[in-house]
TORROTI-892931 format. One line per 8 residues: their letters; for each residue x, z, y of N, C-alpha, C. Coordinates in nm, 2 decimals, padded with zeros to 4 digits, always signed. Layout:
BEGIN
a	X:Z:Y:X:Z:Y:X:Z:Y | ...;
// end
This chain:
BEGIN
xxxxxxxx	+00.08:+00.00:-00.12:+00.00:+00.00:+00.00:+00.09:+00.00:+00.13 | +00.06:-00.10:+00.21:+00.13:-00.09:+00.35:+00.01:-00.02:+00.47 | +00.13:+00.09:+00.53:+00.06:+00.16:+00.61:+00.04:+00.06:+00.77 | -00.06:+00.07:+00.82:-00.08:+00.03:+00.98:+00.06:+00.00:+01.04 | +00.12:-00.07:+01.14:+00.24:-00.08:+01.17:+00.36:-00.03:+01.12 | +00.37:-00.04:+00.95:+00.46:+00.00:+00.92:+00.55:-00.15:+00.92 | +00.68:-00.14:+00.90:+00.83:-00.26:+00.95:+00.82:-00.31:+00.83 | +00.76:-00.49:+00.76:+00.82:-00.55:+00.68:+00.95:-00.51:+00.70;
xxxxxxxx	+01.05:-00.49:+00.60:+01.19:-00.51:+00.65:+01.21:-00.64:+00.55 | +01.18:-00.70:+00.48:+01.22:-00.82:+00.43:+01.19:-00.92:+00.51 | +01.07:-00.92:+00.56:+01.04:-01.03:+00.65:+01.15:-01.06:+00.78 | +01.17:-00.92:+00.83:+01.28:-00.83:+00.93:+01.39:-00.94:+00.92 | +01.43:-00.91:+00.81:+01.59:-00.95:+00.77:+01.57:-01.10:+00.76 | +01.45:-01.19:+00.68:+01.44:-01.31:+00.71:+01.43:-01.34:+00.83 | +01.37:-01.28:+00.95:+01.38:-01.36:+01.04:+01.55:-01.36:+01.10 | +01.58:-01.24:+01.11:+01.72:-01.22:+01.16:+01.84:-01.35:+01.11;
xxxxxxxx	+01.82:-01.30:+00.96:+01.88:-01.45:+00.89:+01.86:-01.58:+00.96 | +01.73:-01.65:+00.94:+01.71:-01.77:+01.04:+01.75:-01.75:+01.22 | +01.80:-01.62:+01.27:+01.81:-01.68:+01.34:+01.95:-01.65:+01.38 | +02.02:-01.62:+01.31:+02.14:-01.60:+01.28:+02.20:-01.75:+01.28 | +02.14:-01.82:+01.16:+02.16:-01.94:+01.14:+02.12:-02.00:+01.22 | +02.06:-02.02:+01.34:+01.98:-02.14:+01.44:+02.14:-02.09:+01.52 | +02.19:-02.03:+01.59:+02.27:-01.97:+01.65:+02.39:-02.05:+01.64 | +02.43:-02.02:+01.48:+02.56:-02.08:+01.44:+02.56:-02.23:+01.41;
xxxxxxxx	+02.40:-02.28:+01.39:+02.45:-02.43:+01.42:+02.48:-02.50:+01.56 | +02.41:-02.36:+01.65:+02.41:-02.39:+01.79:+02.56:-02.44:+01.84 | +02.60:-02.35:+01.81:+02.77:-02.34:+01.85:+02.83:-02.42:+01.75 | +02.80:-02.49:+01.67:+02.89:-02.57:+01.58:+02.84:-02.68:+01.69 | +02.72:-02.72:+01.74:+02.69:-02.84:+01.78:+02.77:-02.87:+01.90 | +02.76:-02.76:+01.98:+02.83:-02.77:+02.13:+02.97:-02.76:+02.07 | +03.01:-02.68:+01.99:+03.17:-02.68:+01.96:+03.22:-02.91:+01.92 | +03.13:-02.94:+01.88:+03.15:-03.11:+01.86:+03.17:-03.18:+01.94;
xxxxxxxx	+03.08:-03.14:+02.05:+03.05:-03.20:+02.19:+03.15:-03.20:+02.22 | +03.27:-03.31:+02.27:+03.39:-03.33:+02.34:+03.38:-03.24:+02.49 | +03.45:-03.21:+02.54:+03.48:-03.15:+02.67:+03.48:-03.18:+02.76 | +03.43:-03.19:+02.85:+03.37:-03.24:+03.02:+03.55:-03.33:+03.05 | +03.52:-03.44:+03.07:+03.62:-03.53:+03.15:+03.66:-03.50:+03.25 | +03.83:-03.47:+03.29:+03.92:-03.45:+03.38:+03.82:-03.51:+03.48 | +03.78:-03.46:+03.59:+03.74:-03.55:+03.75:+03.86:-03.63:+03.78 | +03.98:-03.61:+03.75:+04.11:-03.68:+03.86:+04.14:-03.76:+03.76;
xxxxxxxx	+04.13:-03.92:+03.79:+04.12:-04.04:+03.72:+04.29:-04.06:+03.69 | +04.31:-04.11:+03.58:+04.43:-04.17:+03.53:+04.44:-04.37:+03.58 | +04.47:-04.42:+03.62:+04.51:-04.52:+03.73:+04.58:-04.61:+03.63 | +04.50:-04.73:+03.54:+04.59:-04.85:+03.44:+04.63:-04.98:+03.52 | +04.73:-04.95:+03.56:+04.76:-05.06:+03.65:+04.84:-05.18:+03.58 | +04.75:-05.28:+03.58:+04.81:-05.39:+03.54:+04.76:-05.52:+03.58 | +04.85:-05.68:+03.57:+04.86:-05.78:+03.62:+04.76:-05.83:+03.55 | +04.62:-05.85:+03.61:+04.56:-05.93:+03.55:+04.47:-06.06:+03.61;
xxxxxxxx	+04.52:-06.12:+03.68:+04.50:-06.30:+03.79:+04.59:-06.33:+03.79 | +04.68:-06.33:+03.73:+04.85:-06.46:+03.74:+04.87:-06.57:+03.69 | +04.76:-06.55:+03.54:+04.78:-06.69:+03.44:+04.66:-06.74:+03.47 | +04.57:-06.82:+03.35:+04.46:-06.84:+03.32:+04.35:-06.80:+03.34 | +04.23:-06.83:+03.33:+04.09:-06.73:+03.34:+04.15:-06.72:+03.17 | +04.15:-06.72:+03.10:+04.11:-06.73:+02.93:+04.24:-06.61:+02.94 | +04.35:-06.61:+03.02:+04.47:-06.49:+03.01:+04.41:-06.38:+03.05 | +04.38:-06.40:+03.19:+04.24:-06.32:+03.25:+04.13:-06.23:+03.14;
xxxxxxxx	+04.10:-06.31:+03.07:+03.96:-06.24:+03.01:+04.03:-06.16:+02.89 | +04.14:-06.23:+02.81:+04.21:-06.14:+02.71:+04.26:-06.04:+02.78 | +04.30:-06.00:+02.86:+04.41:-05.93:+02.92:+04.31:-05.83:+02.99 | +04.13:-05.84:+03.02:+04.07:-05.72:+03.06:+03.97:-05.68:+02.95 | +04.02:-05.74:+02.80:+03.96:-05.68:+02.70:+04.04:-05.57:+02.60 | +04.15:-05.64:+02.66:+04.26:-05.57:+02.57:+04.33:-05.42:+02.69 | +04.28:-05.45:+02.79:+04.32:-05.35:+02.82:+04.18:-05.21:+02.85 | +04.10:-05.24:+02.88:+03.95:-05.21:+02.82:+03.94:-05.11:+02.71;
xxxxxxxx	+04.01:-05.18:+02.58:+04.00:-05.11:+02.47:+04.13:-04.96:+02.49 | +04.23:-05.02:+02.54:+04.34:-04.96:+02.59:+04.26:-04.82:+02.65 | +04.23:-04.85:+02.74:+04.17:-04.73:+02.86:+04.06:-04.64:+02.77 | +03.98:-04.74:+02.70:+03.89:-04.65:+02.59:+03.95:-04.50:+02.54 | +04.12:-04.58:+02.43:+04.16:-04.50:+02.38:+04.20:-04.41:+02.49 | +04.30:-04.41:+02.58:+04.33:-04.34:+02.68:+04.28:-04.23:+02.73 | +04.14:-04.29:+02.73:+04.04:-04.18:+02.77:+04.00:-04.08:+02.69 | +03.99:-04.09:+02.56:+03.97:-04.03:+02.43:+04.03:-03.95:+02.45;
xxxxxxxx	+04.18:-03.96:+02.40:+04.32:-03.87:+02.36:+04.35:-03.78:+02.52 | +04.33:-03.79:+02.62:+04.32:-03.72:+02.75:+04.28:-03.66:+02.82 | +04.13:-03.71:+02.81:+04.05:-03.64:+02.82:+04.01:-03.63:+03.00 | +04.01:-03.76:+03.01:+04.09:-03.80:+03.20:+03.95:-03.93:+03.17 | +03.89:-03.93:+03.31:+03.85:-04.08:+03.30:+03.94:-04.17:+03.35 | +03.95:-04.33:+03.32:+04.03:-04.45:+03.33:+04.00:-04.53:+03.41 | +04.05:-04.51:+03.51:+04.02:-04.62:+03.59:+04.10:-04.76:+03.61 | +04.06:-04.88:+03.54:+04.14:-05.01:+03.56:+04.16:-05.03:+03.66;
xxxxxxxx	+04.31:-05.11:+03.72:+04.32:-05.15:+03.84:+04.39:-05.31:+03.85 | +04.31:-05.38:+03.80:+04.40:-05.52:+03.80:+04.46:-05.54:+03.95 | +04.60:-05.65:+03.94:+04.68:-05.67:+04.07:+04.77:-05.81:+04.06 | +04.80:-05.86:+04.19:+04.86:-06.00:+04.13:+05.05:-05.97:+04.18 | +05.11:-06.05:+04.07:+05.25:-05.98:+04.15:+05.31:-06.16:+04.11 | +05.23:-06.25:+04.12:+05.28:-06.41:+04.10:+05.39:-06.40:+04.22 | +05.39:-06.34:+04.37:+05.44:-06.42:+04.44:+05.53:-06.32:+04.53 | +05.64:-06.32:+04.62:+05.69:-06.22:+04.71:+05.59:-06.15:+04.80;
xxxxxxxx	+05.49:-06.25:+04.81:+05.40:-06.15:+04.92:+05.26:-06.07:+04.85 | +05.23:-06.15:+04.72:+05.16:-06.05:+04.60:+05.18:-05.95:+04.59 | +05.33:-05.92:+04.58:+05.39:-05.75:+04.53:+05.40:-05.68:+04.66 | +05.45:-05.74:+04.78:+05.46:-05.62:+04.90:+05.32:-05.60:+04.86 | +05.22:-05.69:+04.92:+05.05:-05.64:+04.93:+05.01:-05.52:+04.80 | +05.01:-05.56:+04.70:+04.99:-05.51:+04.61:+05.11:-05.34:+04.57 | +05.18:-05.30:+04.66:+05.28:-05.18:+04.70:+05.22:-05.12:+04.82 | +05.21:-05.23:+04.88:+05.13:-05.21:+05.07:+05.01:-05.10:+04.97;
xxxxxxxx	+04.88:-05.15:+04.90:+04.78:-05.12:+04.87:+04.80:-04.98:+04.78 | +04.88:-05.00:+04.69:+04.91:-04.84:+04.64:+04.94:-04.74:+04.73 | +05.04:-04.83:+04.84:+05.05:-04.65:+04.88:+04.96:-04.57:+04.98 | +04.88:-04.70:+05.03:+04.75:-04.63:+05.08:+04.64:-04.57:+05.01 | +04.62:-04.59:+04.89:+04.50:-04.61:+04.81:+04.57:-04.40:+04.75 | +04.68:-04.41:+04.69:+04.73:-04.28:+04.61:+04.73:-04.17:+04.77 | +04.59:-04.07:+04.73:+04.64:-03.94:+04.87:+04.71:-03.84:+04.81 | +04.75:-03.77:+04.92:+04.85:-03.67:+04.89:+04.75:-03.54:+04.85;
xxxxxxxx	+04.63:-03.55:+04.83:+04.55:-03.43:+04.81:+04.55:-03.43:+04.70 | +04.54:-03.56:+04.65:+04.50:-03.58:+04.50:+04.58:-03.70:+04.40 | +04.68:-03.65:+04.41:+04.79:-03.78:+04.38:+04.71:-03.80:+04.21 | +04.72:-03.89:+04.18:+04.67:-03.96:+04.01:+04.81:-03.98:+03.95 | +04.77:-03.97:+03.83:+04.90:-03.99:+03.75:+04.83:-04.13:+03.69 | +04.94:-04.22:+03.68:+04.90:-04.39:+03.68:+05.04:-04.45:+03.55 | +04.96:-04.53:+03.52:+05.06:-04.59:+03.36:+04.99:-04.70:+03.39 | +05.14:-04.82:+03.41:+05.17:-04.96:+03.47:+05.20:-04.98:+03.33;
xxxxxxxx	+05.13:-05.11:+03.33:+05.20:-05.22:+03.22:+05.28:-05.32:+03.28 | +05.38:-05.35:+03.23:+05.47:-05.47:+03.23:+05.55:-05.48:+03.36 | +05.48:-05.60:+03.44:+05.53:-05.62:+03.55:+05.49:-05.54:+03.68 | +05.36:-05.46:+03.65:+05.32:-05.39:+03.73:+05.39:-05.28:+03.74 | +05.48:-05.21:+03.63:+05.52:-05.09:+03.67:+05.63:-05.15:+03.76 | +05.71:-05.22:+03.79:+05.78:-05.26:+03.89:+05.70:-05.24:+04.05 | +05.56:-05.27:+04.03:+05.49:-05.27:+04.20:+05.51:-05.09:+04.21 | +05.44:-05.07:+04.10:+05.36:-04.89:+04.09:+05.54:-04.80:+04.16;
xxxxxxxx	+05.60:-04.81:+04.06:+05.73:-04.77:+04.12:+05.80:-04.78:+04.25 | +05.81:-04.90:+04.27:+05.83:-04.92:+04.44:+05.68:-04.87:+04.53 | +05.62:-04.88:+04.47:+05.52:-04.80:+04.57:+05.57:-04.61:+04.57 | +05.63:-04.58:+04.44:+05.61:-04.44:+04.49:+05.75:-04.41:+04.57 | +05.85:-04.53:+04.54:+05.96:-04.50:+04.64:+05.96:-04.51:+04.79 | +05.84:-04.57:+04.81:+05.82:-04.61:+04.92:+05.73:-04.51:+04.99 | +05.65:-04.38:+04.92:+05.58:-04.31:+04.94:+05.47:-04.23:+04.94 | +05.42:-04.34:+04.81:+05.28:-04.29:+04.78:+05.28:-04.20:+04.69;
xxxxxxxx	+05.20:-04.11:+04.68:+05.19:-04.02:+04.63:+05.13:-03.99:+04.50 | +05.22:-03.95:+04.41:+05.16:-04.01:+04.25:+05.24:-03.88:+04.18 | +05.12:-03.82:+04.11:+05.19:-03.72:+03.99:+05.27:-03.74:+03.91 | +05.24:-03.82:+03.83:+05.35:-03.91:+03.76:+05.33:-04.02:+03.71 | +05.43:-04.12:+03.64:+05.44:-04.25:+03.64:+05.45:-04.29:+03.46 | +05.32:-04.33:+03.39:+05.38:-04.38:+03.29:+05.41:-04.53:+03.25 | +05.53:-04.57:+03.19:+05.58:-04.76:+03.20:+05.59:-04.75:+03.12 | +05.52:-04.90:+03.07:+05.47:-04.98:+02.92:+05.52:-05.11:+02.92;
xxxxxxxx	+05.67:-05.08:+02.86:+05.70:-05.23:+02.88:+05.75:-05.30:+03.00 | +05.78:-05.21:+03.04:+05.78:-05.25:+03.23:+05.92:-05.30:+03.24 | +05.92:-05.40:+03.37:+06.01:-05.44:+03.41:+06.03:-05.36:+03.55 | +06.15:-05.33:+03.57:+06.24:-05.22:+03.71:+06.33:-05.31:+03.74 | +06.39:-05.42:+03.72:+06.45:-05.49:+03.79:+06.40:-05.66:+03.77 | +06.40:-05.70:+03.91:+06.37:-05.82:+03.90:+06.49:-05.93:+03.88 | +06.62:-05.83:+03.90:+06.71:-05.95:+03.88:+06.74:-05.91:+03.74 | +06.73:-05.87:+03.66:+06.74:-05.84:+03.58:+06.74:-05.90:+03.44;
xxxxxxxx	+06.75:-05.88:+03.31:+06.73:-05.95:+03.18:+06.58:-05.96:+03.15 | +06.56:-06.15:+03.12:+06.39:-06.11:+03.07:+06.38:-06.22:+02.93 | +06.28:-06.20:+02.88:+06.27:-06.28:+02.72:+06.18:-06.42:+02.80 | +06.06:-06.40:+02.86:+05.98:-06.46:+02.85:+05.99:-06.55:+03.01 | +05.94:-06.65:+02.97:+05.91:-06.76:+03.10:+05.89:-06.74:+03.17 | +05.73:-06.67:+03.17:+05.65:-06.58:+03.28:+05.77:-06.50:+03.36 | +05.82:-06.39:+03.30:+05.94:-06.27:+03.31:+06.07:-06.34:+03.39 | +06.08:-06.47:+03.35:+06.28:-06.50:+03.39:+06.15:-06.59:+03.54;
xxxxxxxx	+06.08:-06.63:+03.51:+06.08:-06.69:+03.69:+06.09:-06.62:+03.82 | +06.07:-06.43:+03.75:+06.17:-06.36:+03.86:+06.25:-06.32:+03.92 | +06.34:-06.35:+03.80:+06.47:-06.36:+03.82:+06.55:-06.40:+03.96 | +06.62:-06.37:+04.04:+06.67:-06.41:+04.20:+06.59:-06.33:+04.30 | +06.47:-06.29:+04.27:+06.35:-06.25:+04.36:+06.37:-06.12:+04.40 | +06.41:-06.03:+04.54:+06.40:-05.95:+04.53:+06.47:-05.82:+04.48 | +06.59:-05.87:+04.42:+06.64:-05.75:+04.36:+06.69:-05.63:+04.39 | +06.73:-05.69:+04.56:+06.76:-05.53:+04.60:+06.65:-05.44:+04.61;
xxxxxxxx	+06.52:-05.48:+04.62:+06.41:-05.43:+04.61:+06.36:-05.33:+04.52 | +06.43:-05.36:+04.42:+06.38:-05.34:+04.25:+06.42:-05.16:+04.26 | +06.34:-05.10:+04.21:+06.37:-04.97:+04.16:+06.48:-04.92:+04.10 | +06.55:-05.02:+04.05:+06.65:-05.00:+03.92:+06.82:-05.00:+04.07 | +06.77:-05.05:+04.20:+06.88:-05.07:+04.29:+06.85:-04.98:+04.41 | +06.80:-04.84:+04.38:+06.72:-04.84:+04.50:+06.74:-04.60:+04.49 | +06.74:-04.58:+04.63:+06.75:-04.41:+04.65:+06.61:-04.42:+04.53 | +06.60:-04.32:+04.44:+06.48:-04.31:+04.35:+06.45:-04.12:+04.35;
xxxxxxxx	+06.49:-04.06:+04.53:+06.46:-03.95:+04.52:+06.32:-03.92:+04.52 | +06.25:-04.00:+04.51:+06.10:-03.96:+04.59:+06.05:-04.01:+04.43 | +06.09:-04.01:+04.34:+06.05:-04.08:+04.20:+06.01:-03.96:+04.16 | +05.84:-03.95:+04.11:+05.79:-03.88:+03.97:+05.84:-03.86:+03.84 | +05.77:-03.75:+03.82:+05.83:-03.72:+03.63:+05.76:-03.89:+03.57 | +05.91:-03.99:+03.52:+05.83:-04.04:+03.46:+05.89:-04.08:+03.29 | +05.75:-04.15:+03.23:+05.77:-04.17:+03.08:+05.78:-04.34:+03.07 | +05.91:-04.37:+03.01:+05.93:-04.49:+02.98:+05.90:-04.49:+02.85;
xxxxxxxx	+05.82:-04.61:+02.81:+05.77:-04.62:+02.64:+05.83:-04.80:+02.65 | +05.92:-04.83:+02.57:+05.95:-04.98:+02.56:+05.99:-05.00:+02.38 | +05.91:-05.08:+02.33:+05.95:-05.11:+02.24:+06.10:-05.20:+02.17 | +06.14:-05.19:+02.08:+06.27:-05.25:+02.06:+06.26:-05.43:+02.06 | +06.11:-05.41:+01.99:+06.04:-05.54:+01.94:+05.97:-05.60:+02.09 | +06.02:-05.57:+02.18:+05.91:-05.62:+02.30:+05.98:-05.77:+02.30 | +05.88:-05.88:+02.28:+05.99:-06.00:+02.31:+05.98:-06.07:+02.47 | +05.92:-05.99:+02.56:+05.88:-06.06:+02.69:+06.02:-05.97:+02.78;
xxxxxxxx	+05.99:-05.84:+02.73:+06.08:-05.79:+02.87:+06.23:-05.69:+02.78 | +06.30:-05.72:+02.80:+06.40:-05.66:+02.73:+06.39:-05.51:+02.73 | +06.41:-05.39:+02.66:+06.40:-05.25:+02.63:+06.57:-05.23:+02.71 | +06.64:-05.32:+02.76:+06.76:-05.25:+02.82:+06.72:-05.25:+02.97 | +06.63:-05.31:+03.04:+06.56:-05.29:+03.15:+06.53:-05.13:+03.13 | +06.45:-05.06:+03.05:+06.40:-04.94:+03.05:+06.53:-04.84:+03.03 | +06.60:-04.88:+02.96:+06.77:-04.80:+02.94:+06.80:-04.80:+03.06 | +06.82:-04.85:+03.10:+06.89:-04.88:+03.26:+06.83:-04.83:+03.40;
xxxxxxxx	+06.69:-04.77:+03.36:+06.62:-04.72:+03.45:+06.63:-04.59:+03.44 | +06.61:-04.54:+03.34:+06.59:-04.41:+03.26:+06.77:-04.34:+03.31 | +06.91:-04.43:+03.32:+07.02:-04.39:+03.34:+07.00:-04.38:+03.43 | +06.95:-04.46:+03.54:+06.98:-04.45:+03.69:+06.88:-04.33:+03.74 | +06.79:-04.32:+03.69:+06.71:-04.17:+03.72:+06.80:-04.03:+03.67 | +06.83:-04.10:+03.58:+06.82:-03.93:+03.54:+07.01:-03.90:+03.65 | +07.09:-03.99:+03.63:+07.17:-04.01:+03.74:+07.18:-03.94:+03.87 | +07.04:-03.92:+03.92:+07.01:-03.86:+04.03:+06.92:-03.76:+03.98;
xxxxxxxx	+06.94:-03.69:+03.84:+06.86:-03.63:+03.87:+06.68:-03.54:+03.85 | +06.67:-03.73:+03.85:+06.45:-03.70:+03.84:+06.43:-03.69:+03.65 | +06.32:-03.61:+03.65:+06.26:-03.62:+03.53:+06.24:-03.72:+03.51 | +06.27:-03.78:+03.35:+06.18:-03.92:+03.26:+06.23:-03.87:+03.14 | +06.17:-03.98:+03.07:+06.22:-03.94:+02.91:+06.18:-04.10:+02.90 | +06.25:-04.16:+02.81:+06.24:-04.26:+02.73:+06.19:-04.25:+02.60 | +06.07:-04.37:+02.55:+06.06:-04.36:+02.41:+06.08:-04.46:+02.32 | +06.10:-04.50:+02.22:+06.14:-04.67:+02.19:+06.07:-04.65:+02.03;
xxxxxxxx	+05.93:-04.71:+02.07:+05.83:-04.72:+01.93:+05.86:-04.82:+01.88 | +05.92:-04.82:+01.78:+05.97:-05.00:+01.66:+05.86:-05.04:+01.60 | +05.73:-04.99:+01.61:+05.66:-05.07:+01.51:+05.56:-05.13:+01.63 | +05.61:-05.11:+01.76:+05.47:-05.18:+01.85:+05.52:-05.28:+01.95 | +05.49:-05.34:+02.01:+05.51:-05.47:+02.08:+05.53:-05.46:+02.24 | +05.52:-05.57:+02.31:+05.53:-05.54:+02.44:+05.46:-05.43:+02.48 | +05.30:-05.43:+02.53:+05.21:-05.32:+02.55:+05.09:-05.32:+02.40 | +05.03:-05.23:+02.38:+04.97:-05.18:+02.28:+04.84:-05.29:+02.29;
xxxxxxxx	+04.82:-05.36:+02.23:+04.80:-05.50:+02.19:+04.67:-05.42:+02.09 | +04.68:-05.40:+01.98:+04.59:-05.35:+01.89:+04.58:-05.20:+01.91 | +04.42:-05.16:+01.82:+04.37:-05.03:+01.85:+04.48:-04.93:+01.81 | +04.55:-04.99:+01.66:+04.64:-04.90:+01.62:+04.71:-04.84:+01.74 | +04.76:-04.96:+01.79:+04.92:-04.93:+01.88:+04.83:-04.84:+02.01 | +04.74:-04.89:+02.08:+04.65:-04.79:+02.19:+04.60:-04.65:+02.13 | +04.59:-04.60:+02.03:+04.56:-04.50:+02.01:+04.72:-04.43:+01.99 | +04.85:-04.50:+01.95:+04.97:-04.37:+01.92:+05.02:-04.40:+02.05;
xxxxxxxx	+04.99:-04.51:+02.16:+05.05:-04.45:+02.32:+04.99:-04.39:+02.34 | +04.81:-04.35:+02.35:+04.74:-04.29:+02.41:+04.78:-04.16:+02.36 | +04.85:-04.09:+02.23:+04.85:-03.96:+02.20:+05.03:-03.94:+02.26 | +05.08:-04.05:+02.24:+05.25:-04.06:+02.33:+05.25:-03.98:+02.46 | +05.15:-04.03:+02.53:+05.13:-04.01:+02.69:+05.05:-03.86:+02.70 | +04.95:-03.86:+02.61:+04.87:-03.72:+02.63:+04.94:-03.61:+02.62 | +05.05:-03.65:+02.49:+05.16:-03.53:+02.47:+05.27:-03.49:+02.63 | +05.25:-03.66:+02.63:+05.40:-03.61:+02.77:+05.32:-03.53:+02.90;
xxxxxxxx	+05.21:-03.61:+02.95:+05.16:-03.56:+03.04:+05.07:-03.41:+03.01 | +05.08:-03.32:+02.91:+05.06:-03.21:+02.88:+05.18:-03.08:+02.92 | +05.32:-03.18:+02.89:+05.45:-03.11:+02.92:+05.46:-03.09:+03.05 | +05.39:-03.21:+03.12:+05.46:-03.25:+03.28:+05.36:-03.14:+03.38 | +05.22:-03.14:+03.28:+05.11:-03.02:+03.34:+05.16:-02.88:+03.34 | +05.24:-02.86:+03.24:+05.32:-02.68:+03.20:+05.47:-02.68:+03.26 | +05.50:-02.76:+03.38:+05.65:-02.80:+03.41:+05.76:-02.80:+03.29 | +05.74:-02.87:+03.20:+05.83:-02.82:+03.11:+05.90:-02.95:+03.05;
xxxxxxxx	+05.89:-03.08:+03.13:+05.95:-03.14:+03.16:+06.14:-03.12:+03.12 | +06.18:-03.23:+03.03:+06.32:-03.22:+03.00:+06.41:-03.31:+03.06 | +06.42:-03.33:+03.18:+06.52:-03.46:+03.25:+06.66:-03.51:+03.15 | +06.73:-03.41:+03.04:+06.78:-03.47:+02.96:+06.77:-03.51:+02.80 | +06.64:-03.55:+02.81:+06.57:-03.60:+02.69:+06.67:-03.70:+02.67 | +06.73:-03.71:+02.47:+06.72:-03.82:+02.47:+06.61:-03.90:+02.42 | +06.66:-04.04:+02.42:+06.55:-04.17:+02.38:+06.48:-04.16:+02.27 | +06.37:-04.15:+02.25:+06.30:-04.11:+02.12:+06.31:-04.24:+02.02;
xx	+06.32:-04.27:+01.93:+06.33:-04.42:+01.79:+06.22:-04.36:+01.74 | +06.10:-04.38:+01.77:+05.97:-04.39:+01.63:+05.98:-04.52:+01.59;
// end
C-alpha cells in the first residue's frame, strides 16, 4: 500500500537517470561543435589575374580549397586576397595597397604564395603592419634563381628592391615552407632569405616538405600546410619563437 504523498523512489531515480543522461549528451553535443572563429582574419595572398581566365579560375579553386583547409586547422577565418604583380608598377601598387590596407590596431597575420610573398614582404619592409608572414614557395628575390618562364621573366627587374637585398629590421616572425620538389621557384631562394634574416637577427624558421610541390595543390598537401602553419603560428602566439631553428626535411 502506498501512503498519500509518500516518494516513489524508483520512479525518483528514473527520472534523475534520464536526466542525468539528457545532460551528458548535452555537453557531448556542444563539446563537437567546433569553437567560435578567430574575428582577426588570416590574409591568402596570392597572384591570381596574370595568366589566363582558365589560370584565373584554377588558381581561385585551388586556392578556395586551400583557405577551406586553413580555416579548419586554425580556427581563423580566411580571407582571399588575389593581386597582379605581371608588371613594375603592379607590384609598387599592389605594396602601395598592403600597407595601407594592414592597421597597426590589428595587424593580420598573412601567408603569400609564390610570387606574392615577394609583394607581402616588401610591403612589411616598407611598413605595414603585419603579425607575421607565412611564404609558400615564395620568391624574395627578383634577381634571383627561377625554374619557370613565368618566374625567369623577372629576372633583371628590380632587385635592389627585393627583400633578399634589403635593411629587413621591420621583418615579422616569419615561416618559410619551400619544397625541395618546387619546379617553378628554386627552395635556395628561401635558404637565402631565411640566412639573410636570421643574419640580422629576426625570427623565421624554414621548412622543406619533400613530398609536396610548389604551393599545396591537393587536399592532402593543404591540410599538412594548414597543420604546418597552425603549429608555427601557435608558437609565434606564446613568443616562443626560435630564430635559430634549423631547416625542417619532412
Amino acid at each position: 500500500m502506498k501512503w498519500p504523498g509518500a516518494i516513489d523512489w524508483r520512479a525518483w531515480i528514473i527520472s534523475a537517470l534520464a536526466a542525468a543522461g539528457l545532460m551528458l549528451g548535452f555537453r557531448l553535443l556542444v563539446a563537437a561543435v567546433p569553437a567560435a572563429v578567430d574575428h582577426d582574419p588570416i590574409l591568402l595572398v596570392y597572384v591570381g589575374t596574370d595568366g589566363t581566365a582558365k589560370d584565373a579560375a584554377e588558381m581561385d579553386s585551388h586556392t578556395a580549397a586551400f583557405a577551406a583547409a586553413l580555416e579548419s586547422a586554425t580556427r581563423h577565418h580566411v580571407v582571399r586576397v588575389p593581386i597582379q604583380t605581371r608588371t613594375p608598377e603592379d607590384r609598387a601598387r599592389a605594396v602601395r595597397t598592403f600597407v595601407a590596407r594592414c592597421s597597426a590596431e590589428r595587424p593580420p597575420v598573412v601567408v603569400a604564395w609564390s610570387r606574392a610573398a615577394w609583394v607581402v614582404e616588401t610591403a612589411a619592409i616598407d611598413g605595414a603592419s603585419i603579425r607575421a608572414i607565412v611564404s609558400v614557395g615564395g620568391i624574395h628575390d627578383l634577381g634571383g634563381p627561377m625554374h619557370s618562364r613565368v618566374a625567369a621573366n623577372l629576372i633583371g627587374r628590380e632587385v635592389a628592391t627585393s627583400p633578399l637585398h634589403r635593411n629587413c629590421s621591420r621583418m615579422p616572425p616569419l615561416l618559410l615552407i619551400h619544397s625541395p620538389r618546387d619546379r617553378y621557384v628554386p627552395p635556395s631562394q628561401s635558404v637565402a632569405l631565411c640566412n639573410h634574416l636570421r643574419a640580422g637577427g629576426r625570427v623565421v624558421r624554414l621548412v622543406c616538405p619533400s613530398e609536396c610541390g610548389h604551393v599545396p595543390w591537393s587536399a592532402a598537401e593543404g591540410k599538412f600546410y594548414s597543420l604546418l602553419i597552425c603549429d608555427w603560428l601557435s608558437s609565434v602566439r606564446a613568443s616562443k619563437p626560435d630564430p635559430s631553428d634549423d631547416a625542417l626535411l619532412l
